[in-house]
N, C-alpha and C positions, 0 to 999 in steps of 0.2 A: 370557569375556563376563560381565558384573555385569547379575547379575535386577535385571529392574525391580519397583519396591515395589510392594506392593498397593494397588487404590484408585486413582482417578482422579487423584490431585494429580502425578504423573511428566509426566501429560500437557501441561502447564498448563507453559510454558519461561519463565524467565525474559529477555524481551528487550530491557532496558533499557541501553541507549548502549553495550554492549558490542564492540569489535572483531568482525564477520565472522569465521568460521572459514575463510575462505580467506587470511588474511591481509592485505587493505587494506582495513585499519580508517579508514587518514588517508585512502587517496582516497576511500572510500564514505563521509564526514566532510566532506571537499570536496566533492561532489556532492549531500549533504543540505543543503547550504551553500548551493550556487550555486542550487537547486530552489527553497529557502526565497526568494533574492532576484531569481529571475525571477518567482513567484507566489503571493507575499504580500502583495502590494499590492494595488493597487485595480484594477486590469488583470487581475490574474494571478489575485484572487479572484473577477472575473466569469466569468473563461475558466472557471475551476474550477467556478462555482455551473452551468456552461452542461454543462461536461462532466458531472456528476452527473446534471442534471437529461435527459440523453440516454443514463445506461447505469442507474444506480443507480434513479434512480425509473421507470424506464421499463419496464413490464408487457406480458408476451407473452398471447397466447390459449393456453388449454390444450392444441390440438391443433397448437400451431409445431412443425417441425422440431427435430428431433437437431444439425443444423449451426447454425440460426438461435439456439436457446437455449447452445450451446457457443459462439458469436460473439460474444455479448451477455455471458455469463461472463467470458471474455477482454479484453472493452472494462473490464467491471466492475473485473479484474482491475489493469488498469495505473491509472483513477482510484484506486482504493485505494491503489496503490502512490506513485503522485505526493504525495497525501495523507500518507502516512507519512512521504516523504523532504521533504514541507515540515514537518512536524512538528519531525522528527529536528534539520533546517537551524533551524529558529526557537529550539529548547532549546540550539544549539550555540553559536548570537552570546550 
C-alpha cells in the first residue's frame, strides 16, 4: 500500500471530466448530458432555483431531530448532485 504524503493536499482529488472508476465514463457522460438538457433551461432552472430554495437554504431549529436534519442532508444531497451532472452535461455539448 503507497503512504499517503504529508499535508493536507492528498486530500483535495482531482475531479475534473475524468471517467468513473467503475468504468462508464460514456454512460455517466450521457446522463450529464441528458440532466444538462432536461434542466438548463428556463423550466428546468426554475425547478432548480425551487428545489434549492426547499433543501439548501432551508434552516432547521437547533433542537430538530437526528432523522429530520439527516432527511434534509439527503434532499441537500441529491440538489448538489443534480447540479454537478448539469454542470458536467453543459461543459460536455
Amino acid at each position: 500500500m503507497k503512504d499517503k504524503p504529508a499535508g493536507w493536499h492528498w486530500f483535495e482529488e482531482n475531479t475534473t471530466d475524468k471517467p468513473d472508476d467503475d468504468g462508464k465514463g460514456a454512460e455517466n457522460r450521457e446522463l450529464a448530458v441528458a440532466a444538462a438538457r432536461c434542466l438548463s433551461g428556463s423550466e428546468g432552472n426554475r425547478l432548480m432555483k425551487h428545489l434549492r430554495h426547499m433543501t439548501r437554504e432551508r434552516l432547521l431549529a437547533a433542537d430538530c431531530s437526528n432523522r429530520v436534519l439527516r432527511h434534509l442532508e439527503g434532499q441537500r444531497f441529491v440538489v448538489a448532485y443534480l447540479e454537478t451532472l448539469i454542470q458536467r452535461g453543459l461543459r460536455s455539448n
